[in-house]
VMD Tcl script that draws the C-alpha trace (Angstrom):
set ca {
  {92.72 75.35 185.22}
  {91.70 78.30 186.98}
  {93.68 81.34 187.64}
  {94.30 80.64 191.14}
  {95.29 77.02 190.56}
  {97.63 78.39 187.50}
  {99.26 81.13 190.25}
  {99.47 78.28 192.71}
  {101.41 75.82 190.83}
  {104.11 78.90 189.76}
  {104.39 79.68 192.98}
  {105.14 75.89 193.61}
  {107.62 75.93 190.72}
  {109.27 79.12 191.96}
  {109.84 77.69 195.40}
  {110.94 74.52 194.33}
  {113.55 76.19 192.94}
  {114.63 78.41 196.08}
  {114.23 75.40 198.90}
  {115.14 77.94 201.61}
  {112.56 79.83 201.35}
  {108.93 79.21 202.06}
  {104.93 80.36 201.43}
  {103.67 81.58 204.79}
  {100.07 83.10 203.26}
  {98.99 82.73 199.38}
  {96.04 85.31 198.33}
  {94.09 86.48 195.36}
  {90.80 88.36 195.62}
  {88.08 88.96 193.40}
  {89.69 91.91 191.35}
  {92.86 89.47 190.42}
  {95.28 91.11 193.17}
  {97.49 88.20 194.14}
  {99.13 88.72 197.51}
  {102.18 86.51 198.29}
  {104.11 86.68 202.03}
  {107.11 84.39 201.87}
  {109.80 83.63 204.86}
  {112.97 81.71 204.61}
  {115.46 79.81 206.59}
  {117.98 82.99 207.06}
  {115.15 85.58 206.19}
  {114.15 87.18 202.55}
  {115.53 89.80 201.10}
  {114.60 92.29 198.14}
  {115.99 90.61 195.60}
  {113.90 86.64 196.91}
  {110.89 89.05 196.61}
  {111.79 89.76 192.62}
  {112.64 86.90 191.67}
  {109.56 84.98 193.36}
  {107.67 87.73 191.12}
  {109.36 87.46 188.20}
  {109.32 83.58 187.88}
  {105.19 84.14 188.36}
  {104.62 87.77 186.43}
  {106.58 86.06 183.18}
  {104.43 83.50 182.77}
  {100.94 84.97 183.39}
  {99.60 86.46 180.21}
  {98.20 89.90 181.05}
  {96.15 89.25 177.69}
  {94.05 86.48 179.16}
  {94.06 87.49 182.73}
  {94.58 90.85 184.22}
  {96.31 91.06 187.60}
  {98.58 92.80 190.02}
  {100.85 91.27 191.88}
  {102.94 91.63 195.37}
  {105.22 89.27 196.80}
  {106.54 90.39 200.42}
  {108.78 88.81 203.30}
  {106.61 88.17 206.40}
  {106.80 91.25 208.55}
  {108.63 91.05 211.98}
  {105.19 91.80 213.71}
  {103.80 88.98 211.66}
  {102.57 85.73 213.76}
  {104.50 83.13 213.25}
  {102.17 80.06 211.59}
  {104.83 76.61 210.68}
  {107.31 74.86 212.22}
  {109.98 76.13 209.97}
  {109.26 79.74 211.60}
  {110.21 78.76 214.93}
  {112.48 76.55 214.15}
  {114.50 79.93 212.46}
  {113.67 81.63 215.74}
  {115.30 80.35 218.29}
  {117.56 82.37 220.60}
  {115.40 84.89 219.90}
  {112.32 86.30 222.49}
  {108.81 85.56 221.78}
  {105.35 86.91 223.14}
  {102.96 83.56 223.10}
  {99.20 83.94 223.89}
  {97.66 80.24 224.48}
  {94.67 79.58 223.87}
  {93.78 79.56 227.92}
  {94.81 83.64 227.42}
  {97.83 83.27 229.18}
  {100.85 85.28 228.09}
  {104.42 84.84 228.17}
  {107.20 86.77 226.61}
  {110.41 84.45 227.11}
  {113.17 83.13 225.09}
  {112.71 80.48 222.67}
  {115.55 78.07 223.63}
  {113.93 74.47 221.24}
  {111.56 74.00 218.64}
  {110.02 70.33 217.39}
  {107.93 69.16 215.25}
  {105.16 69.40 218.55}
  {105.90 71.84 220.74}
  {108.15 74.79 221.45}
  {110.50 75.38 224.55}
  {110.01 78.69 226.50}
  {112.79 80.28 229.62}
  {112.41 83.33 231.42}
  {113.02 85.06 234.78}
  {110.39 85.64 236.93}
  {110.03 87.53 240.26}
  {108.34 84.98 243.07}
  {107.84 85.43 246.56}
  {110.19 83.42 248.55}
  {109.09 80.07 249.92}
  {110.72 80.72 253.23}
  {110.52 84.10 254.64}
  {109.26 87.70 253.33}
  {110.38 89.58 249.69}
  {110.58 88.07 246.50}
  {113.10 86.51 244.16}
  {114.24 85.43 240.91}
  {113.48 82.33 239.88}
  {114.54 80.66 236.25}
  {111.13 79.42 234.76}
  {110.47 76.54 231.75}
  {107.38 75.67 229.53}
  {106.78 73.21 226.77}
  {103.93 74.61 224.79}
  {102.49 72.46 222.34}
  {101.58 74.11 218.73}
  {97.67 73.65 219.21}
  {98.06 75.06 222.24}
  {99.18 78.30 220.86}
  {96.92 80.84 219.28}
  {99.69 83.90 218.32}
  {103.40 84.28 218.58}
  {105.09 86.75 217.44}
  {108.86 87.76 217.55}
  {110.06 90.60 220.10}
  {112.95 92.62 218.15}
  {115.07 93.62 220.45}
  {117.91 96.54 219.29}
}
mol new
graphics top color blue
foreach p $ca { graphics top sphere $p radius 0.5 }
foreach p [lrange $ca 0 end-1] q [lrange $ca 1 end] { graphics top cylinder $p $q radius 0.2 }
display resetview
């Protein structure tokens, strides 16, 4: 088994344990430095990020394989990559670029298993006479029609 395939299947074990929480991006590079971004269903906190490491670091043998190791939530300004990340985030405002280079930065109201949901406000000019005004708006994005997303934090 190689060491990658040995880190994977801890990593498996670990989560398997903690359902609510979830790998968003696995790495290890050529010096052994293992890299491990996780996200969960009501966020991670310090203590998901030491255990995760713990239930990997104990049993790794330094001896046979030397490594470091970091296990960290996915960062707010992180783009969102499954499902189960939008899925968390709804109710809360998104910037989307499609892949036709259009952006929107709207509310996420649904998320499926296809697409996502999107509602904002938008200035238009009136149909009948001159100025503008504000008109509710709605798209249904689909998930290969997305190329980023990321969460607007709002305070």
């Amino acid at each position: 088994m190689t060491f990658k395939n040995k880190v994977q299947e801890l990593l498996d074990v670990a989560l398997a344990e903690r359902p609510e929480l979830f790998l968003v991006d696995l790495s290890i590079n050529d010096a052994n430095k293992i890299s491990i971004n996780l996200d969960g269903d009501q966020g991670v906190n310090l203590q998901d990020c030491i255990d995760i490491s713990r239930s990997i670091e104990n049993n790794l043998d330094r001896e046979e394989q030397d490594f470091s190791l970091e296990v960290a939530s996915a960062g707010v300004s992180s783009p969102l990559k499954f499902v189960r990340q939008y899925k968390k985030n709804i109710g809360r405002t998104l910037k989307v670029k499609t892949n036709s280079s259009e952006e929107i930065e709207a509310k996420l109201v649904a998320a499926d298993e296809d697409k996502i949901t999107l509602e904002w406000q938008a200035r238009e000019p009136k149909k009948i006479g001159k100025g503008k005004e504000t008109v509710q708006k709605k798209a249904e994005i689909l998930y290969q029609n997305i190329k980023e997303a990321i969460v607007i934090v709002s305070f």
